[in-house]
N, C-alpha and C positions, 0 to 999 in steps of 0.2 A: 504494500500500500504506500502509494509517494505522497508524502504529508508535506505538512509546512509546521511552525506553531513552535509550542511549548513541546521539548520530547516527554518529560511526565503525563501531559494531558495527550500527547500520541499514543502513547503506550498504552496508556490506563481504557483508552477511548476503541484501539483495536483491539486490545481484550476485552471490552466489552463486547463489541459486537463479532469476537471470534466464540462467545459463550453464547450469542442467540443465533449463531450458525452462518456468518458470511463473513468475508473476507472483502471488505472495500477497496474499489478504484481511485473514487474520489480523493481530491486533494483537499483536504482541510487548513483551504486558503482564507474562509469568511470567519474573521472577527464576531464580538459579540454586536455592535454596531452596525457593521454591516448586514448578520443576520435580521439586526429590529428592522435597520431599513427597509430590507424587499418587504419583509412584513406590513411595513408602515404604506410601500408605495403602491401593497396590493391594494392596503384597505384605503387609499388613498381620499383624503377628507375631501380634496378639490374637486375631483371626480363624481363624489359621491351626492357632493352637495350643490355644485352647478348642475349636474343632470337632473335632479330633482325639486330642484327649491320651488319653483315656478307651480309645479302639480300639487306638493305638500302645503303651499299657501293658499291655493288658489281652494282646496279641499276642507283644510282644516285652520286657515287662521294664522296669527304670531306663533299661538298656542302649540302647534306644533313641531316647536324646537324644543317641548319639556320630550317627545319621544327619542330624543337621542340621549339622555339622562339616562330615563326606563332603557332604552333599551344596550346601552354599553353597561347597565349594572346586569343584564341578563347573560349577552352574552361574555361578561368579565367570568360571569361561573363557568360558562364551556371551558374560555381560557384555561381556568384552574384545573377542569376535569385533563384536561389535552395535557396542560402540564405534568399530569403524575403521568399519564401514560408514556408519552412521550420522553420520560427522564428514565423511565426502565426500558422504554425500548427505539432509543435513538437510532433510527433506521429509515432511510430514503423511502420517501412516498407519502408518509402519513398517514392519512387517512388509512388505506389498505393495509398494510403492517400493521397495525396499531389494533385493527377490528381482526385481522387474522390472530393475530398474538391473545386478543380477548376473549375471541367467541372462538371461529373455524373459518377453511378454508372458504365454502360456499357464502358463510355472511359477507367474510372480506368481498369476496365478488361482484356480491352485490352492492356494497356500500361503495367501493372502487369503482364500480360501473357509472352510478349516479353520480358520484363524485368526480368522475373524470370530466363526461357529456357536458358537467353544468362548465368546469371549468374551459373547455374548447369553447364551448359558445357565448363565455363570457367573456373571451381573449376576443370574437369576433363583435360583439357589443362595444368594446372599449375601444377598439380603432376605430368601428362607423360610425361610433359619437366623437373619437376625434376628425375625422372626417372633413366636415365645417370648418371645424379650427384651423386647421390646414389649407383649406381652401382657400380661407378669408386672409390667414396671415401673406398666404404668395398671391392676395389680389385675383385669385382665380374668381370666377361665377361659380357661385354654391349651387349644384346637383347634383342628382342621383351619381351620374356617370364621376364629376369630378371627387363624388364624394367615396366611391369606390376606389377609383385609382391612388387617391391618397390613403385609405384605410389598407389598401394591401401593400404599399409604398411603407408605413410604420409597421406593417409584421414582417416584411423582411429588413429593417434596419434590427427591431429587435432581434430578429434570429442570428442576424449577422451578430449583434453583442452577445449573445446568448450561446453563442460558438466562442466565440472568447475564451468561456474558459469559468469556472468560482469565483479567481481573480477579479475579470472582468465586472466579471456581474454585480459582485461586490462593491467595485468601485460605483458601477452606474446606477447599483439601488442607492448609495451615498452620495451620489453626485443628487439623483430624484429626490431625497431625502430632504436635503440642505434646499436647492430650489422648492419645493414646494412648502416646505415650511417657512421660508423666507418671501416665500408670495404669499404664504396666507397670513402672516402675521403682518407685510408690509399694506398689502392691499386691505384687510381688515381695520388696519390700526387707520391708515386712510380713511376708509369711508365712517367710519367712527368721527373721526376729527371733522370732518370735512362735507358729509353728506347726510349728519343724522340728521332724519325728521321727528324722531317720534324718542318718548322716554322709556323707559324699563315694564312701566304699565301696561301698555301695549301688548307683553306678554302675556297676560290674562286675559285679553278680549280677542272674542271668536270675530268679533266685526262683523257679523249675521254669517259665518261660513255654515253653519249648521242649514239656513234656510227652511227655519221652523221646526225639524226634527231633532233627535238625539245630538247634542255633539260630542258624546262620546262614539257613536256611531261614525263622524264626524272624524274624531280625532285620531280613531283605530286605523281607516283610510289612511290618513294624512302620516302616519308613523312608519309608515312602506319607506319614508325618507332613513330613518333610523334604521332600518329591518335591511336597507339595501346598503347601509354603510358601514354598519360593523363586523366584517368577514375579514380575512385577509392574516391575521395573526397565527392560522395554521400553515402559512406558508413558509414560517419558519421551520416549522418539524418536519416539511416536504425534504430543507436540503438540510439533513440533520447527521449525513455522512460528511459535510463538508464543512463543519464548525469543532474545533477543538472545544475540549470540555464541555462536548455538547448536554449531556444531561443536566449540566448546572446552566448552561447560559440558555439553549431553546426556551425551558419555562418562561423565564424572565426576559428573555427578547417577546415571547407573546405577551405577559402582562404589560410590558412600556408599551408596544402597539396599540391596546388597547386603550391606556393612558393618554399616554401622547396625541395619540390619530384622532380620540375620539375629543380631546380638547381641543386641538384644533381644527375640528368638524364644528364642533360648538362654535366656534370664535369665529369662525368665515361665516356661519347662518345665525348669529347674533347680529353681526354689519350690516347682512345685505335684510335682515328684517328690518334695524331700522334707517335704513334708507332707502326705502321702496316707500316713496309719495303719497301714492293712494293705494290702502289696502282695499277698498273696494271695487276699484279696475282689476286686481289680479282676481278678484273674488268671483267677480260677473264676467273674466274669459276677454273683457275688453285690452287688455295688455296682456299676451298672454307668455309676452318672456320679459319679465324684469330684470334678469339681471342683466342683459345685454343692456338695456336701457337706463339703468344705475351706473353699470363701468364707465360707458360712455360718456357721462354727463361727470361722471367722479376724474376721467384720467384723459380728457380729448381724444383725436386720432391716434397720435403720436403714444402716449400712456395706454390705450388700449392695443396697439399692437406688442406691446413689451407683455402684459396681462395675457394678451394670447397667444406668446411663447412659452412664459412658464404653464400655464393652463397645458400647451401640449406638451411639456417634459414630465408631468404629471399625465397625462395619457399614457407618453410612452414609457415610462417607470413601470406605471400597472400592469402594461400590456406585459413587460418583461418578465416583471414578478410572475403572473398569470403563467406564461409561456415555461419557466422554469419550475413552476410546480408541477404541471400538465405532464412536462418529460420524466419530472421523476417520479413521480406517480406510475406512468406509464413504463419506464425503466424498474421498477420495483414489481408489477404485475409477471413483466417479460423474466427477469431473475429468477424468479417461481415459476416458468411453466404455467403461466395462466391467460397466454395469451396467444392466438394465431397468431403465426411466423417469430415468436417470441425469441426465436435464431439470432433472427437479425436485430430486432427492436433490443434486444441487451446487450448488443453491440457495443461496444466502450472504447473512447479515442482519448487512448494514452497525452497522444500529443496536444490534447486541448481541455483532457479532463473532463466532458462532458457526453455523453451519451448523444449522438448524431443522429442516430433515425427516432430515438422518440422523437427530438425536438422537429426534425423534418415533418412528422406527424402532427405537433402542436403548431407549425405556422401551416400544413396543406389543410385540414380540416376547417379553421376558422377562415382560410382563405374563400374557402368554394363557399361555407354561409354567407360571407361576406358578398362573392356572386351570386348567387341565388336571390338576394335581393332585387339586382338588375331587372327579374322579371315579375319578380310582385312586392311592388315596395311594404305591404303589410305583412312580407314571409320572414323578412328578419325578424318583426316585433312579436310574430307567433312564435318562434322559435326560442328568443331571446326570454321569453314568458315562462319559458320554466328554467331560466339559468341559475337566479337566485333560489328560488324553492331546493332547486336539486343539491344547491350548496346547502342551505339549511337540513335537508333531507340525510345527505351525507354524513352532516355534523350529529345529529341527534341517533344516526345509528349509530357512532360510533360514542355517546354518551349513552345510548342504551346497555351497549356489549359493555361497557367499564361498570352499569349499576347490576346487571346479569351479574357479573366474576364479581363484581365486590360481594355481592348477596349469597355466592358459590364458594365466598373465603378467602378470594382475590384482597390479595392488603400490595399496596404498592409498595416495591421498593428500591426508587429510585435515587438520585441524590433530592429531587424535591417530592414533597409529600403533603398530605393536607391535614393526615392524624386523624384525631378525631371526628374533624370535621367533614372529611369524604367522602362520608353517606351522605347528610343534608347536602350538603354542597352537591352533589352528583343528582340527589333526585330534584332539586330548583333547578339546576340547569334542564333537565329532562322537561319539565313544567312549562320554561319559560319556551324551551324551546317547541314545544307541541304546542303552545300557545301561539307562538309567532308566526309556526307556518299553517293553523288555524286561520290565521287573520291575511296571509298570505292567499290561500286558494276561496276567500269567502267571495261570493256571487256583489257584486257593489253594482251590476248595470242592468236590475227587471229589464230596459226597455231592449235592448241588445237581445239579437237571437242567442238562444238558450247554448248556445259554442261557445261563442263571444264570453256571454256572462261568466262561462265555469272555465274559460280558457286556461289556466296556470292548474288548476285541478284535472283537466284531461293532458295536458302535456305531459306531467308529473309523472299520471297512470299510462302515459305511453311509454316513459324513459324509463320506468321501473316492469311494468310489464315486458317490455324488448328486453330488459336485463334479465328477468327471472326465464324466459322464454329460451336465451342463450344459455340459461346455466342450466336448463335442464335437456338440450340440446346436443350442445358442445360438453356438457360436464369439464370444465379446464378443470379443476381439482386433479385430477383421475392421471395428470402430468407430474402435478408439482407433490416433490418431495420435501418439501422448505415446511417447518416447524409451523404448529397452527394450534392452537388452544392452550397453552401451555402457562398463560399465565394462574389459571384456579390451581392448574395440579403441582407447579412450584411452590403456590402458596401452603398447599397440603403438604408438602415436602416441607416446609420448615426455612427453604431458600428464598 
């Protein structure tokens, strides 16, 4: 294994994972920093919060900027859960290893399967929402066509970084890092200074967003802002072969993510609340992008093309992040024999440290969604409909397998732990999570045909039915030799 690093934390780090049965490639180039980076630039606040701000007000009000409170205290408990697992079994992929090591081979499967889908078609959401960006910064005319050639134009720059190397990546999640934090705090502290209209109150008033009904009904809507921004901190345990002293730093690279990201989520849709002029234009659909119309008026032409630089170094961070867990997710499938042509996809290039065909995989896949839009511009946004669900979906099977094995005798034992606390902590995450994607798949459009209205609910039961339908199929299990339920029966061992 060609490392970098501390040789103690080398040592200690290939013994560990020569005890749960592999023998890493990876270079263990990424820092503890560099690891929260990708983290931070998956779950990226800017991204999360321009794509959505315009829908989440226009729905529910000021009011729904207390949902990214709720819900970075929900998911801070997955965090915690992913932490214990992930410090006993620091292994490429995540999600898959982690649900293998929990439950079995066929769960990992499934939970890998869902988890892979959402993440490809999330890498193809993030470029055709930058898209625009791109367009507007080179002065192009924004369409469909220009907005294609620039969204497949940023998944091969990323792939190219993404070949680089841990190194590489490393650097350009810290380089995304620094940039997008340094936008959100300049550009925030700006329109703060310089654009507020409205005081702190504001936050308590719907502004009639309810329009005579519930507004908690109202404000469950409006939290999809929250529900779609705090992912991205398992993206540290994706490359959990390429961080020295990975059991101790991965935890704690996801709790900062969660910190950090989600403060400065807060702090970018605190500004642009209050300097949005009239909340009752965003209300009634009459303005129906403010923040375009706040930048504008906040930083000129000139200030606005700077705004719509880093806005895409914040695209293409996330995309990278995205792209780099897709491959080792996928790279960890193929390791196991769990995957056709799994020959070549474990392919491993000494010379650049990185696994070359999954990633070929993770830029051809969201490439062709990215086309496919060409011919029905609503096939992206059907497709796109179950990306976050199927990350949520992901996420909660792999909090179910850790409250299964805890329940089966499962005591974690990594360098981080939660003690006593494990169980409660494990079954609120379960909670919040079944809750959120409750609120995710709920029908919010009577008047839409009956498709339309349940559309993230039958996407969901398409990507998880196609899953279960291969595994009873293809049985990939029936290949892989690689260790799989072992966390209860160690525990019954005393180890």
């Amino acid at each position: 294994m060609t490392t970098t690093g501390s040789g103690a934390d080398v040592s200690s780090d290939a013994q560990q994972l020569a005890a749960l049965g592999y023998t890493s490639e990876f270079r263990r180039d990424m820092s503890l920093w560099a690891n929260f980076s990708l983290g931070f630039t998956y779950l990226s606040p800017v991204v999360g919060i321009y794509t959505l701000f315009a829908v989440s007000l226009a729905v529910g009000g000021p009011p729904m900027i207390w949902s990214l409170l709720i819900v970075g205290l929900g998911q801070l408990l997955v965090a915690l859960v992913f932490g214990e697992v992930v410090s006993q079994y620091p292994i490429a992929g995540g999600i898959y290893p982690w649900a293998r090591r929990l439950w079995g081979p066929k769960w990992a499967w499934l939970t890998g399967w869902v988890y892979a889908i959402a993440l490809l078609v999330t890498i193809a959401s993030v470029v055709y929402g930058a898209g625009p960006y791109l367009a507007s910064l080179l002065d192009l005319t924004v369409s469909t066509n220009t907005t294609i050639v620039c969204a497949l134009a940023m998944i091969v720059l990323a792939t190219a970084i993404n070949l680089g190397g841990t190194k590489v990546l490393g650097i350009a999640a810290l380089i995304g890092f620094t940039t997008e934090i340094i936008g959100a705090l300049v550009v925030g502290g700006w329109l703060l200074i310089s654009e507020r209209h409205h005081g702190l109150g504001v936050l308590f008033d719907s502004f009639g967003a309810e329009a005579g009904g519930s507004y908690l009904a109202a404000f469950l809507a409006a939290s999809l802002i929250g529900i779609f921004q705090y992912y991205g901190f398992e993206a540290c345990g994706d490359v959990a072969e390429e961080v020295p002293d990975a059991s101790r730093r991965i935890p704690k690279a996801m709790r900062m993510t969660i910190y950090v990201g989600g403060a400065a989520a807060t702090f970018v849709c605190l500004a642009l609340v209050l300097a949005v002029p009239d909340f009752g234009a965003v209300i009634s659909g009459e303005n129906a992008d403010p923040v375009s119309g706040v930048l504008a008026t906040a930083f000129g032409d000139w200030g606005a093309k700077v705004v719509l630089a880093v806005v895409l170094v914040s695209f293409l961070s996330c995309a990278l992040s995205l792209q780099a867990a897709a491959s080792r997710l996928m790279y960890s499938y193929a390791r196991d024999r769990m995957l056709p042509g799994s020959g070549v996809l474990a392919r491993f290039s000494r010379a650049r440290g990185v696994p070359p065909y999954t990633l070929l995989v993770a830029a051809v896949v969201p490439a062709v969604v990215v086309l496919v839009s060409r011919f029905s511009e609503d096939a992206i946004t059907k497709i796109v409909s179950f990306a976050v669900l199927g990350i949520y979906l992901g996420f909660q099977l792999v909090v179910l397998a850790a409250l299964r094995a805890r329940l089966k005798g499962w005591r974690p034992s990594g360098s981080f732990t939660l003690g006593r606390w494990g169980l409660p902590v494990n079954v609120a995450a379960l909670l919040y999570g079944v809750a959120a994607i409750v609120n995710m798949v709920w029908p919010r459009t009577p008047d839409a045909p009956w498709y339309d209205d349940y559309l993230v609910l039958l996407s969901g039961v398409v990507v998880v039915g196609a899953g279960l339908l291969l595994l009873v199929l293809l049985r990939p299990y029936r290949h892989s030799d690689a260790i799989a339920g072992d966390a209860i029966a160690n525990s019954r061992e005393g180890t």
